[in-house]
MILUM-915951 format. One line per 8 residues: number of its first residue (from 1); for each residue x, y, z of N, C-alpha, C. Coordinates in pm, whole numbers. Atoms other than C-alpha are relative to their C-alpha. Example, Ala and Ser with C-alpha at 12.3 -4.5 7.8 and 13.67 -1.06 7.14 Angstrom:
1	89/-119/0/1230/-450/780/90/120/0  -82/-119/-6/1367/-106/714/-77/109/73
***
This chain:
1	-86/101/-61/14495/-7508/-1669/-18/-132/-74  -4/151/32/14579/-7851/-1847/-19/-79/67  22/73/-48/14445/-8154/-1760/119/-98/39  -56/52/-35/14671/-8368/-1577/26/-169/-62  12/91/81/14758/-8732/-1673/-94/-75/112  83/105/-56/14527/-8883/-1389/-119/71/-25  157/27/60/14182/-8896/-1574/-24/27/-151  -17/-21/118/14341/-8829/-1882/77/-95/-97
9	-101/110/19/14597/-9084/-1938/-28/-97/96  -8/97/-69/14564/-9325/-1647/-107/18/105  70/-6/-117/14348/-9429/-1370/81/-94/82  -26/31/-34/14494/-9589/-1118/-2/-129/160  84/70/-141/14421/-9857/-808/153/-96/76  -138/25/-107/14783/-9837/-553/-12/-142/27  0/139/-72/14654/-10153/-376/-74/-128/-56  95/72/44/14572/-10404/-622/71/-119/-9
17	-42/167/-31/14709/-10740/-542/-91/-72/-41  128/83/12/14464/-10961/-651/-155/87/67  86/-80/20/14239/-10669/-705/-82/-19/-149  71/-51/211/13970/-10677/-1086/45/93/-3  -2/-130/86/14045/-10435/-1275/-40/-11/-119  107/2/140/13798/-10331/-1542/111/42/-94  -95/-50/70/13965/-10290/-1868/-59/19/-138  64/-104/122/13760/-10322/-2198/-112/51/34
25	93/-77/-3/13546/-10072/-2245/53/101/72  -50/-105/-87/13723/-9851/-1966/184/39/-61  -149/-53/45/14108/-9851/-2117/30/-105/-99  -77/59/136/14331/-9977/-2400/70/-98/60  -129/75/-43/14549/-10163/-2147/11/23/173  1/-30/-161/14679/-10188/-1750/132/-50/-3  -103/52/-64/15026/-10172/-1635/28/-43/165  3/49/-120/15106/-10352/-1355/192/19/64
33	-135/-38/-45/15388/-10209/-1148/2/-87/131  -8/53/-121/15489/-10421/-867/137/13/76  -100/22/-59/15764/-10439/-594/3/-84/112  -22/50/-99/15897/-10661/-320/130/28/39  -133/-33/-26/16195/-10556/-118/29/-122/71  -67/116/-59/16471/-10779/56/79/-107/-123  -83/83/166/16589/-10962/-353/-39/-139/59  -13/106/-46/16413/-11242/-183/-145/-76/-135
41	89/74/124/16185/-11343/-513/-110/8/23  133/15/-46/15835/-11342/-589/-62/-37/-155  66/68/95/15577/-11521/-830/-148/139/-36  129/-64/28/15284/-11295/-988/-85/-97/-124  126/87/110/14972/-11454/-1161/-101/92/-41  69/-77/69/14787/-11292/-1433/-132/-59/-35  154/45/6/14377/-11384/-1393/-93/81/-95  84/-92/80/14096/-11253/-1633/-132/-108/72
49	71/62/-75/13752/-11300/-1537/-81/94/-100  118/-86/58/13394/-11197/-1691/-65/107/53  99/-94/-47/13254/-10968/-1428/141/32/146  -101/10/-118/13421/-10808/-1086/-35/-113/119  -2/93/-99/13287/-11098/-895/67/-109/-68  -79/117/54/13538/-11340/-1076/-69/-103/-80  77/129/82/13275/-11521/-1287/92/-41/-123  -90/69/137/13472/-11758/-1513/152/-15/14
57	-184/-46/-13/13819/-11673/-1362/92/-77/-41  -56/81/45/14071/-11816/-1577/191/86/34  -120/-79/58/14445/-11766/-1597/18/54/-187  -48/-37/137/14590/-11539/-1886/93/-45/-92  -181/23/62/14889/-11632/-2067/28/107/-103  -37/-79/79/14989/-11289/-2203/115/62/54  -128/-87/-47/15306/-11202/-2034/69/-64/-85  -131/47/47/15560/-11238/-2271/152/101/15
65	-107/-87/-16/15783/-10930/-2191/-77/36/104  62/-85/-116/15823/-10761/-1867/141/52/38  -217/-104/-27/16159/-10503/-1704/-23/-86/154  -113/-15/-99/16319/-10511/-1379/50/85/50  -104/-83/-40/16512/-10319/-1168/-15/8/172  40/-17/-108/16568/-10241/-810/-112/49/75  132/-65/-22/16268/-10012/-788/39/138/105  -43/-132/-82/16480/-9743/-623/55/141/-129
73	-48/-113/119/16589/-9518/-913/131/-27/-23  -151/11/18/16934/-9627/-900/73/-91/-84  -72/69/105/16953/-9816/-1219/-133/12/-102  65/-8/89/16766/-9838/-1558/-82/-173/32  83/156/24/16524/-10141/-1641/38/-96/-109  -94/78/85/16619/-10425/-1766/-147/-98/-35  122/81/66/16390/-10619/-2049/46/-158/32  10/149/-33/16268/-11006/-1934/-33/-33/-107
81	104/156/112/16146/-11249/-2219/-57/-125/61  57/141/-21/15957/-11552/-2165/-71/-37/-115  99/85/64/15736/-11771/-2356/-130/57/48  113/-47/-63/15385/-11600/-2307/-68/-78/100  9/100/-127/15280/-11742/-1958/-104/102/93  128/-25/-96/15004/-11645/-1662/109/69/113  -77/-8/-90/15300/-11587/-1477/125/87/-17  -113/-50/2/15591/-11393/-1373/90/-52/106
89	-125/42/-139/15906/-11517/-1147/87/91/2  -159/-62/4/16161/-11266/-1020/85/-62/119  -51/92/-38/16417/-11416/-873/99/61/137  -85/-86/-147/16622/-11357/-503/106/74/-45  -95/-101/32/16855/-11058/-652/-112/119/16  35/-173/-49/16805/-10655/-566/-21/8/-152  67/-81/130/16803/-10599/-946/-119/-24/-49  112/60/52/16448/-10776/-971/-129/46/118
97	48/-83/-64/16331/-10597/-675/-163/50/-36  99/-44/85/16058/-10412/-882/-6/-80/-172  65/55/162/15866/-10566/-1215/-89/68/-31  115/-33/78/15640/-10388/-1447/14/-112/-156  64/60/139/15435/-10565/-1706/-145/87/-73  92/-61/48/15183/-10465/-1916/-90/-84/-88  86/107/24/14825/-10651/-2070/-98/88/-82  108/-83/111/14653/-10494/-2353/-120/-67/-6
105	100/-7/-44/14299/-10508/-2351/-46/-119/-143  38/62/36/14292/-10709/-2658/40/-142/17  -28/178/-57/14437/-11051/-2473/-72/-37/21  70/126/-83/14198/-11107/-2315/-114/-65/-125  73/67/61/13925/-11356/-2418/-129/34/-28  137/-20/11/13578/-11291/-2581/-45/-26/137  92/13/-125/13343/-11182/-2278/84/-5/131  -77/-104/-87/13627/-11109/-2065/24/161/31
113	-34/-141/-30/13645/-10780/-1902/93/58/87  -63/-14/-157/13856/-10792/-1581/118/-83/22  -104/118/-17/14213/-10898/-1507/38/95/125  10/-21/-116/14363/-10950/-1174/121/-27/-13  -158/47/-25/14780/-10965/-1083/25/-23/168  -17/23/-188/14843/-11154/-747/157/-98/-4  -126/41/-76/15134/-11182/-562/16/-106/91  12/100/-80/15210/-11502/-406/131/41/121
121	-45/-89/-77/15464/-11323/-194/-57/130/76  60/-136/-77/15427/-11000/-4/25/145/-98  -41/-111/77/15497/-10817/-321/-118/126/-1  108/-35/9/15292/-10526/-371/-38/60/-161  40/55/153/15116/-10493/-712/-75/166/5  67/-91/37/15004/-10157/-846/-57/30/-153  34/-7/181/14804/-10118/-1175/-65/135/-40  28/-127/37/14757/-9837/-1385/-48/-30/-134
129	71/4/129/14501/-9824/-1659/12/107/-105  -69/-104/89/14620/-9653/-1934/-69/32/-132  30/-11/97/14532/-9494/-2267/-173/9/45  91/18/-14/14154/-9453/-2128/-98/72/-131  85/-28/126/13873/-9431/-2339/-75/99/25  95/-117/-60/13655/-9169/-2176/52/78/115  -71/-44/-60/13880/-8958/-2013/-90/179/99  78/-64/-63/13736/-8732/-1712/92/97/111
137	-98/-71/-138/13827/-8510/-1400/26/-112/71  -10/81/-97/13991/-8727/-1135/-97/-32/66  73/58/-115/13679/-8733/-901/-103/-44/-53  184/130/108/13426/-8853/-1239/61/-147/11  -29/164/87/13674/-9131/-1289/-113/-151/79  108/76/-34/13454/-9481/-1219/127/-61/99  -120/101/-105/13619/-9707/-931/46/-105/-131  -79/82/117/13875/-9944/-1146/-60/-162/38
145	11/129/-8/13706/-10273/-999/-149/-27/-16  181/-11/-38/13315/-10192/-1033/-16/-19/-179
***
């Protein structure tokens, strides 16, 4: 039986709103899938930090691309640009509904290990660590914030 893509490709942590998530040393990268329903807008902030107790916690400024879309399946994603920023804004429309971004492991800063995506809304923020480096059964994987 083939290994699946969770502990092979991704680890994952559903409820991570202004959750750490370990990243070098544990993956190449972390996408951050988020949604808020209602097209009523929402702000996300991209934090890095030295340890999971937030020592040093700075903002990032590595979002420079991120999609879009309702987050229902009923349309393709649509590519954002910005100026690389700590931040994301989607704005009160259904097509902005859902945002994924993504934060490769080499943004962050010497002696950084840990970045955090928080919703200043009620969005909810899911990150998926991808490309892992030591890829295991689902129940070896390490918790994504330890």
């Amino acid at each position: 039986m083939s290994q699946k893509a969770l502990g092979r490709l991704i680890n994952t942590t559903p409820a991570a709103d202004g959750v750490w998530i370990a990243l070098k040393g544990a993956a190449a990268g972390v996408t951050f899938s988020c949604f808020l329903t209602g097209a009523v807008g929402d702000t996300y902030t991209l934090t890095q930090a030295k340890d999971s107790a937030g020592t040093g916690a700075k903002n990032l400024a590595a979002i420079a691309e991120y999609w879009t879309n309702t987050g229902n399946g009923s349309d393709a994603w649509t590519r954002q640009t910005q100026t690389a920023a700590a931040t994301v804004v989607t704005t009160a429309v259904a097509t902005q509904n859902a945002m994924v971004c993504e934060v490769e492991g080499v943004s962050l800063d010497d002696g950084y290990k840990y970045v955090k995506l928080t919703s200043t809304g009620a969005g909810t923020v899911n990150a998926l660590s991808r490309d892992l480096i030591a890829q295991r059964a689902p129940a070896n994987l390490p918790a994504m914030g330890v």
